[in-house]
C-alpha positions as CSV (number, residue, x, y, z in Angstrom):
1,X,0.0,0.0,0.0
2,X,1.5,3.4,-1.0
3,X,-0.7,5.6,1.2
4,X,0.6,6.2,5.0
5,X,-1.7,6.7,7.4
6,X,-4.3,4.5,9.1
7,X,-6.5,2.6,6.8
8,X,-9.6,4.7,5.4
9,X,-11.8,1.3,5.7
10,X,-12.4,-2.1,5.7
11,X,-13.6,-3.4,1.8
12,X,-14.7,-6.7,1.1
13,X,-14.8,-7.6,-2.6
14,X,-16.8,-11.0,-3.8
15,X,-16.3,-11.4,-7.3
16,X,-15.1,-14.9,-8.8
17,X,-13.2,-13.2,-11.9
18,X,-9.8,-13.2,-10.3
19,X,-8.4,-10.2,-12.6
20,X,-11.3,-8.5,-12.0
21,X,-10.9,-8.9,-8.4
22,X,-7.5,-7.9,-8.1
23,X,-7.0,-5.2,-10.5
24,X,-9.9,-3.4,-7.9
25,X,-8.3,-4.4,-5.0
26,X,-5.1,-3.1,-5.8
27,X,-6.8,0.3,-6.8
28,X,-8.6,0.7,-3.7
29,X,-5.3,-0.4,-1.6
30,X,-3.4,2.9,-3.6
31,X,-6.3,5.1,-2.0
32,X,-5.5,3.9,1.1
33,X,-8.4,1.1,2.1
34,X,-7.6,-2.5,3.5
35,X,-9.1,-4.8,1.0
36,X,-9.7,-8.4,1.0
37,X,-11.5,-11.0,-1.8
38,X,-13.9,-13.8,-1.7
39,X,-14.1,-16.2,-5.0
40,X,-17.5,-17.4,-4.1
41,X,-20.9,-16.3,-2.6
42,X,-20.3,-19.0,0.6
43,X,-16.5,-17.7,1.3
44,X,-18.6,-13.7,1.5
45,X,-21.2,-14.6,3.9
46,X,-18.0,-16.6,6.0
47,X,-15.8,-13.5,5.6
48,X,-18.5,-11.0,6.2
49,X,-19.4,-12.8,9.3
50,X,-15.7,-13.1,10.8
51,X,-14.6,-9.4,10.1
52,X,-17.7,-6.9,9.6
53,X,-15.7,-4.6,6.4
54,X,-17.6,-0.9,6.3
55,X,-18.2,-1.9,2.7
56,X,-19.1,-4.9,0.3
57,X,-19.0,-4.8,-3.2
58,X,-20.5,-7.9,-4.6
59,X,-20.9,-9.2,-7.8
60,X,-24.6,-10.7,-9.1
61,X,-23.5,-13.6,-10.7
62,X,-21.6,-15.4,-8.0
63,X,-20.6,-19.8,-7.8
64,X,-21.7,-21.9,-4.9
65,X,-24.4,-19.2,-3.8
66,X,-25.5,-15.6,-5.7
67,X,-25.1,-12.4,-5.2
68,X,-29.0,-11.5,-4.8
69,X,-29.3,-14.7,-2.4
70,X,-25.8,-13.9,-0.1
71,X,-27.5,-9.6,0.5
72,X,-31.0,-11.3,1.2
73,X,-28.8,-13.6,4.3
74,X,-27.1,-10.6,5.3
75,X,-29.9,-7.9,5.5
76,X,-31.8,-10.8,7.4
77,X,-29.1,-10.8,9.7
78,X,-29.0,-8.2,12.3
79,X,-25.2,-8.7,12.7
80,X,-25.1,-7.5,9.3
81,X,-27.7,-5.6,7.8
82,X,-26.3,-2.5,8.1
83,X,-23.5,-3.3,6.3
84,X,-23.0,-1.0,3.1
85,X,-23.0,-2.7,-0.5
86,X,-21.9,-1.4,-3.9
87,X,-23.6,-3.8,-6.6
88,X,-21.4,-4.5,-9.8
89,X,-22.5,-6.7,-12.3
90,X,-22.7,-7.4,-16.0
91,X,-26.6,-7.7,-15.7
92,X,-28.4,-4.8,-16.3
93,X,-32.1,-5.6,-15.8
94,X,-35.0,-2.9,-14.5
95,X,-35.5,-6.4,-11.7
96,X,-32.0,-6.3,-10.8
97,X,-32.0,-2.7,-9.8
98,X,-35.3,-2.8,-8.8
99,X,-34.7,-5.7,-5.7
100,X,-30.8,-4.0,-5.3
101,X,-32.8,-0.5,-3.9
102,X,-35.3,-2.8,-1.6
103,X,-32.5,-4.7,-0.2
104,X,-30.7,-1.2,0.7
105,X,-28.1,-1.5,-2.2
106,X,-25.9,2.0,-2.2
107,X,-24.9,1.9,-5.8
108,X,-25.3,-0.4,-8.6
109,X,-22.5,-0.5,-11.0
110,X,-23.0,-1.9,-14.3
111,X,-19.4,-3.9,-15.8
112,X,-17.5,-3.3,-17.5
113,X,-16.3,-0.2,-14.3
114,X,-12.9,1.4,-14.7
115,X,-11.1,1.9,-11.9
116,X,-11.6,5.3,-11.5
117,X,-15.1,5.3,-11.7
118,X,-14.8,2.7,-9.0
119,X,-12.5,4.4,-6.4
120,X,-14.7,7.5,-7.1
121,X,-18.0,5.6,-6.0
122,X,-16.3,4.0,-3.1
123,X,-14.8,7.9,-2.1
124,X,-18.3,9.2,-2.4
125,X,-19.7,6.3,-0.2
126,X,-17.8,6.9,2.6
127,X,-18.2,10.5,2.1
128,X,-21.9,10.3,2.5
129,X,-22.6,6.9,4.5
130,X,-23.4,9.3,7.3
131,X,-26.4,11.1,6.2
132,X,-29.3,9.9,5.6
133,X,-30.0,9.2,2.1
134,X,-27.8,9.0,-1.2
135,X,-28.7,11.0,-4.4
136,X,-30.5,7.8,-5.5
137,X,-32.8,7.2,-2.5
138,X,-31.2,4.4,-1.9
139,X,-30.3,3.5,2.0
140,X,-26.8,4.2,3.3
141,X,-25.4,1.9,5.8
142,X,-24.1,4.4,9.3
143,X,-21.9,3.4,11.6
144,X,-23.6,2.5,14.7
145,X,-20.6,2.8,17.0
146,X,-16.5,2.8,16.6
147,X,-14.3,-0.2,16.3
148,X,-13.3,-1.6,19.8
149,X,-9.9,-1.0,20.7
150,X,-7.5,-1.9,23.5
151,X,-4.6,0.3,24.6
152,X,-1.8,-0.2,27.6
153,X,-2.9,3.4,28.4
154,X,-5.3,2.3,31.4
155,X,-2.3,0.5,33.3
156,X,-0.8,1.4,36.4
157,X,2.5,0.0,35.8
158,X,4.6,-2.7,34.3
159,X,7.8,-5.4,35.4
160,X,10.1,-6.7,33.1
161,X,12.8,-9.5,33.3
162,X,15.7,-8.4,32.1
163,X,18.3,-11.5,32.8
164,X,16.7,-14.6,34.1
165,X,20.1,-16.4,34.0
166,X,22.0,-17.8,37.0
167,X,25.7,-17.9,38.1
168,X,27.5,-16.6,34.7
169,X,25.8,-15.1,31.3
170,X,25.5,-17.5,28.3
171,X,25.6,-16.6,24.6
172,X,24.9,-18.7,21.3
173,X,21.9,-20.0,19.8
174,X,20.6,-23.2,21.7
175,X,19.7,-20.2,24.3
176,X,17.9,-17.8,22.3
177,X,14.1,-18.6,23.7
178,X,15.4,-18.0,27.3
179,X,17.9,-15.8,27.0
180,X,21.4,-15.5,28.3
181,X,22.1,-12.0,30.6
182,X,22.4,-12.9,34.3
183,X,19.8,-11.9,37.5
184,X,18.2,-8.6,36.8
185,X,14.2,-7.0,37.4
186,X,12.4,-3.7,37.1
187,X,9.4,-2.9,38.1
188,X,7.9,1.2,36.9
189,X,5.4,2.2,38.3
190,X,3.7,5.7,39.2
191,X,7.0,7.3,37.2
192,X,9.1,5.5,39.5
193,X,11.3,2.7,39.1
194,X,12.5,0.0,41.3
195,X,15.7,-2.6,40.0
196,X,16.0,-5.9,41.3
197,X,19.9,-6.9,41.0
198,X,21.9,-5.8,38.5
199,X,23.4,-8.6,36.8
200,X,24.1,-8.3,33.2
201,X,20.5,-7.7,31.8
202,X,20.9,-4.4,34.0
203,X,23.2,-3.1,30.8
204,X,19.5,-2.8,28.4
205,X,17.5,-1.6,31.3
206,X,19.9,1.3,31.5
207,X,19.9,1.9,28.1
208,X,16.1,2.1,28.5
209,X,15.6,4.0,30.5
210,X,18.0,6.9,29.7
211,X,15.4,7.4,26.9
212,X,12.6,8.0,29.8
213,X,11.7,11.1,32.0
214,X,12.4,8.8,35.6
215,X,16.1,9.9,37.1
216,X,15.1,8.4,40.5
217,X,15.9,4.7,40.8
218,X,15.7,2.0,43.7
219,X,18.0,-0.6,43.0
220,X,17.7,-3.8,45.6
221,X,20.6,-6.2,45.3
222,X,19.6,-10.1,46.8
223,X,23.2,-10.7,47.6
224,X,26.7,-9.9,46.3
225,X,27.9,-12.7,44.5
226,X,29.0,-12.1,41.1
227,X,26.2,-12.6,38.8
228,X,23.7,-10.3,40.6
229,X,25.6,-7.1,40.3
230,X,28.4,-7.6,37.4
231,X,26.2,-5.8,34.9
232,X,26.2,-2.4,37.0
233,X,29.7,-0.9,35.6
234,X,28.0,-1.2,32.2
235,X,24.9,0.7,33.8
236,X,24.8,4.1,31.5
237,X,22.4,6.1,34.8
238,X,25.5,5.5,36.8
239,X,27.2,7.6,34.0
240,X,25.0,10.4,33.4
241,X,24.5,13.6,35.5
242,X,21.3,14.1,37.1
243,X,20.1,10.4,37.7
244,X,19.9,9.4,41.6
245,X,20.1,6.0,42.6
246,X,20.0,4.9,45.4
247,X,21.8,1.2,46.0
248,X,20.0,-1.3,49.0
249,X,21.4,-4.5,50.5
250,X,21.6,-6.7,53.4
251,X,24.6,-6.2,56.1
252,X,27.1,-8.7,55.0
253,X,28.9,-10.7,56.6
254,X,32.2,-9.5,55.3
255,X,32.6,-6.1,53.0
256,X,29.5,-3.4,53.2
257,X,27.6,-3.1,49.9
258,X,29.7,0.3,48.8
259,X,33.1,-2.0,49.2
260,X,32.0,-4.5,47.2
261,X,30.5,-2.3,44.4
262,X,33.9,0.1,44.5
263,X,35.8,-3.3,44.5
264,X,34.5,-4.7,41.5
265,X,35.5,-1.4,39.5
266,X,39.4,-1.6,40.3
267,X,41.9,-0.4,38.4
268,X,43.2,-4.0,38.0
269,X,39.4,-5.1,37.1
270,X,38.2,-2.5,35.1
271,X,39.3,0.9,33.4
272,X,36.5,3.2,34.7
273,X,36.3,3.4,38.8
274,X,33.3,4.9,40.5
275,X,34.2,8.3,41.3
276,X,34.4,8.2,37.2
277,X,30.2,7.5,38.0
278,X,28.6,11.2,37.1
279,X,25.2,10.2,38.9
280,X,24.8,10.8,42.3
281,X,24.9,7.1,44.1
282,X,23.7,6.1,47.8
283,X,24.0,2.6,49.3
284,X,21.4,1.4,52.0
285,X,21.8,-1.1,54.7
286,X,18.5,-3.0,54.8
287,X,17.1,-2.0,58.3
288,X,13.5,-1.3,58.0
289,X,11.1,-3.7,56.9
290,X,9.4,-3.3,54.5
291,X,11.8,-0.3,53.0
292,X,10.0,2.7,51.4
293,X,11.3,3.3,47.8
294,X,8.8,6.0,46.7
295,X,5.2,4.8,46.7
296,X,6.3,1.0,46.9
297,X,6.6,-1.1,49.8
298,X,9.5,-3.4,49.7
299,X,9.5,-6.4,52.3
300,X,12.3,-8.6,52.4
301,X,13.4,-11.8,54.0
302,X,16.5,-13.7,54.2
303,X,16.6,-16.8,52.1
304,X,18.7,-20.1,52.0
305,X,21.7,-19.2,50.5
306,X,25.4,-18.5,51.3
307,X,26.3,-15.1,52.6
308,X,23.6,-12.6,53.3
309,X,21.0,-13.2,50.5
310,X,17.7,-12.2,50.8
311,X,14.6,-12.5,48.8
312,X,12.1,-9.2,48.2
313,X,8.6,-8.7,47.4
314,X,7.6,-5.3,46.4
315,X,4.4,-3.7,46.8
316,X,2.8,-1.5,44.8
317,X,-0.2,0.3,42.8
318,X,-2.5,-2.7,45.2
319,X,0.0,-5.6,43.9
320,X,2.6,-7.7,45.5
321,X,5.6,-9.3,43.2
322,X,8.1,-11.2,44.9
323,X,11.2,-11.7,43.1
324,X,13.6,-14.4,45.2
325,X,16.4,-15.3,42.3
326,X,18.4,-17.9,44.6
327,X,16.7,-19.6,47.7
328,X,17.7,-23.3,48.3
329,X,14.5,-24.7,50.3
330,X,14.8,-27.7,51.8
331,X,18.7,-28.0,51.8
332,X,19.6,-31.4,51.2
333,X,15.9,-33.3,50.9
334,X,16.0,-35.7,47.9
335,X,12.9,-37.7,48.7
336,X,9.3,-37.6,47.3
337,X,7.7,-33.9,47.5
338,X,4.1,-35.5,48.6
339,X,5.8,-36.4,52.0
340,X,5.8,-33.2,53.6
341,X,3.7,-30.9,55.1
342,X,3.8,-27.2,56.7
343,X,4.6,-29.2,60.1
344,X,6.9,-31.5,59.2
345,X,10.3,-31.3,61.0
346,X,12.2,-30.6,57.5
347,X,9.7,-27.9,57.0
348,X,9.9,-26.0,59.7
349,X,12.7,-24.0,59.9
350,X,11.5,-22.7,56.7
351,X,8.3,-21.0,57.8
352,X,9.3,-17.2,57.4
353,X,9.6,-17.9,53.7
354,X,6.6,-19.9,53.3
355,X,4.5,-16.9,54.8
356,X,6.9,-14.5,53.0
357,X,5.4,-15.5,50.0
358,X,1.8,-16.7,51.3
359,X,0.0,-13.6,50.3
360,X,2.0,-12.5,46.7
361,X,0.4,-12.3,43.6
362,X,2.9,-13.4,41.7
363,X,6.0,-15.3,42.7
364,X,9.7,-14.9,40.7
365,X,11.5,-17.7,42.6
366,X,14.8,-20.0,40.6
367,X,14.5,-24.0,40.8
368,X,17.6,-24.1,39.3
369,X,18.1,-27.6,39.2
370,X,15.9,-31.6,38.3
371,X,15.6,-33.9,40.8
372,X,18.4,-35.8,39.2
373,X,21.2,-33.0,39.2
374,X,20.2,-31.9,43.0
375,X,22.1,-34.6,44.8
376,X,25.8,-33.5,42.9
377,X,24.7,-29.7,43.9
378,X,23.6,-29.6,47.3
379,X,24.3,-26.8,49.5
380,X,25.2,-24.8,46.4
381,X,22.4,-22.6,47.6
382,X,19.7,-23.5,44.5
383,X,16.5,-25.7,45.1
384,X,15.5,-28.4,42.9
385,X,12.4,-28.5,40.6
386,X,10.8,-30.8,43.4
387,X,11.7,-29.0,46.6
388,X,10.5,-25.4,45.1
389,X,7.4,-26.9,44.2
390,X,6.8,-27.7,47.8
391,X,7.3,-24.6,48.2
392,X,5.0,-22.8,46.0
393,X,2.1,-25.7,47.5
394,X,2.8,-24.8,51.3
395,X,2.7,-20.9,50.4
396,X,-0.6,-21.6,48.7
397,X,1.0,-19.7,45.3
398,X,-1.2,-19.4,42.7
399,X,1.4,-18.2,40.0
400,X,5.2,-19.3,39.9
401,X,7.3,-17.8,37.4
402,X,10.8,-19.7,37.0
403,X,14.1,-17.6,37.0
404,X,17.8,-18.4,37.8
405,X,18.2,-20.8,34.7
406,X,21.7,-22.6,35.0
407,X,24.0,-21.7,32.2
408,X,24.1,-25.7,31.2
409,X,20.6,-26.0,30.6
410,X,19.6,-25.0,26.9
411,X,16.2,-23.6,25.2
412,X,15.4,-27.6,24.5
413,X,16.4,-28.9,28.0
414,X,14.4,-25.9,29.8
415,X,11.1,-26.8,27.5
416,X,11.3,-30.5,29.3
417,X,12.5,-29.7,32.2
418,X,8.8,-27.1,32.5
419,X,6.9,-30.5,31.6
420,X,8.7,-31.9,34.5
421,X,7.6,-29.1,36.7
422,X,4.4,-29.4,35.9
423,X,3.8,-32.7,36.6
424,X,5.5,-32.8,40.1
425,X,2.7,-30.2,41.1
426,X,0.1,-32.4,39.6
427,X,1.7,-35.4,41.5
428,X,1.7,-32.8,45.2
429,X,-1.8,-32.0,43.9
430,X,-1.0,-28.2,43.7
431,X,-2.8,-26.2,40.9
432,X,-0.7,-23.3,39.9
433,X,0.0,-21.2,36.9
434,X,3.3,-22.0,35.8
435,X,5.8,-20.7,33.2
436,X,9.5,-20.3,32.6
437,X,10.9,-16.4,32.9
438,X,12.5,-15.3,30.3
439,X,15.1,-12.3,29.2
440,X,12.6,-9.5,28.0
441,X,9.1,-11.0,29.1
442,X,7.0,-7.8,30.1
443,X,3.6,-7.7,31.8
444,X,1.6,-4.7,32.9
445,X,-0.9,-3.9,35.7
């Protein structure tokens, strides 16, 4: 189509000669309409039905059903009787144009039309659909109301996954679907934004949003370990003058959170050090809980993993998203999930998660590894498939979104290892909404 803009309206053509057809179709297209064909009088009524076009022209003298017959089923049709139809036929008859103006016919052309006589009755139809009669007496189909439409307008915010990765970043093409950019979240709401990690998917979100009005950012780091904050030297707000972000984290139990940040940009690391950062930074001890970042509410908790890692659950616009990358429940339990329950003796000492993430509305939580792997990983501070599932029955979750994929495991082996999931909560008899996270995956409230 060589007219920009939004289409001027929606034409259906039935008319069997395929020339025909298409040398008016590809008239009408030039002037800017979205046009479509149907070879018979069945495939019209079946089009007509599906897509409602402002405007049918249909030929008399149609296969499988005619032209006369298919307008009668339409104008008997209270889907579709207000549909407006331009005749044009080889058959000029005083009975033919005499049934055409009962059955509200706007125009009837006579064939052979040029095309300019046709784009210029199809222009004046549209110019005139509105009032209340044509020059002919003939009825003109109106509008009754406007298309529906559905816009991201309405919503209150958004989150996006922007590395769903664990332990170290993984490139190539058996890990496309997935993704390969290590631990990283935002959530933007209200014209603020909160950051969960900043592992290498952190690089986009910067890039992002230095193309957005928002300069005040919350950034919550889980823990320190390398792949949930070796993305932030490559974040460009850390660069530019004006941005404020302020940097949260759990009291370690070695370096504070500044240390480790200033570490990781040493000369001997890295050519840029942070006084090089022209944004004004702050780091935040976790004291408070839940921490205010602007309007949200961010509760934290620490989880199962070495050094002081936490998991968080933010709160905000009425919605609670918990985002706990690396959590290893149930260290060291290889035997059937069915066997345990909230007060089991295994269970136990894992309450304050469970009720941590009783009441979310969506849970963001890693089961990095199958039932098969868990045994050679123990204590590595990831659950298995099995064990997190427990999890997500005894916390009542009613949607679990999978992150922290280990860098071994490819598109393919992720796709069964889901089917695997799934059927482990069938087996604990736990129905949940399910799916793997992915680098990129956006959804708004």
């Amino acid at each position: 189509m060589s007219t920009l803009g939004p289409p001027k309206g929606r034409i259906l053509i039935g008319e069997d000669v395929r020339t025909l057809s298409c040398r008016m179709q590809d008239a009408l297209e030039q002037c800017g309409y979205t046009v479509e064909l149907a070879a018979d009088g069945e495939e019209v009524l079946r089009k007509v039905r599906a897509k409602a076009p402002d405007l049918l022209i249909l030929d008399i003298m149609m296969p499988r059903q005619h032209g006369i017959a298919v307008l009668k089923q339409l104008r008997a049709d209270p889907v579709t009787n207000k549909i407006g139809v331009l005749m044009c036929t080889a058959r000029d008859t005083p009975a033919d144009a005499a049934v055409c103006r009962e059955l509200g016919v706007a125009e009837l052309l006579i064939k052979p039309v040029g095309t300019a006589i046709l784009v210029a009755k199809v222009e004046e139809y549209f110019s005139r659909r509105d009032r209340a009669a044509s020059a002919l007496g003939l009825r003109v189909a109106a509008v009754s109301s406007p298309p529906f439409r559905q816009t991201l307008a309405d919503a209150l915010g958004r989150y996006t996954l922007w590395g769903t990765r664990g332990s170290t970043p993984v490139p190539g093409a058996r890990f496309l679907r997935h993704g390969g950019n290590t631990s990283c979240m935002s959530i933007e709401c209200n014209g603020e934004t909160v950051i969960l990690d900043a592992g290498t998917g952190i690089r986009e979100l910067g890039l992002e949003l230095t193309r957005e009005d928002c300069r005040k950012l919350h950034l919550f780091i889980t823990h320190t370990h390398w792949d949930h904050i070796q993305g932030f030297p490559f974040f460009t707000p850390a660069y530019v003058p004006g941005f404020d972000i302020a940097i949260y984290g759990a009291e370690g139990f070695g370096k504070d959170l500044r240390s480790v940040f200033r570490g990781q940009l040493d000369r001997e690391y890295f050519p840029v050090q942070m006084e090089d950062m022209n944004s004004q930074i702050v780091f935040e001890t976790l004291h408070e809980n839940p921490m205010q970042a602007g309007s949200a509410r961010v509760h934290w908790e620490f989880a199962q993993h070495p050094g002081a890692t936490v998991g968080y659950k933010v709160e905000i616009a009425g919605r609670k998203i918990a985002w706990v990358p690396d959590n290893e429940f149930l260290q060291g339990y290889c035997g059937a999930p069915e066997a345990l329950t909230r007060d089991h003796p295994l269970v136990v000492p894992y309450g304050k998660m469970i009720d941590f993430l009783s009441d979310a509305d969506i849970v963001i939580h890693e089961a990095q590894y199958t039932p098969e792997e868990y045994p050679g990983k123990m204590r590595w501070g990831h659950s298995s498939v099995a064990n997190a599932a427990v999890l997500m029955k005894l916390a009542g979750v009613k949607r679990w979104l999978i992150t922290h994929h280990d860098p071994m495991h490819d598109d393919a082996f992720l796709e069964t290892k889901l089917n695997v999931t799934r059927r482990i909560l069938e087996r604990i008899g736990h129905s949940i909404q399910v799916s793997h996270a992915y680098d990129g995956l956006t959804e708004y409230f």
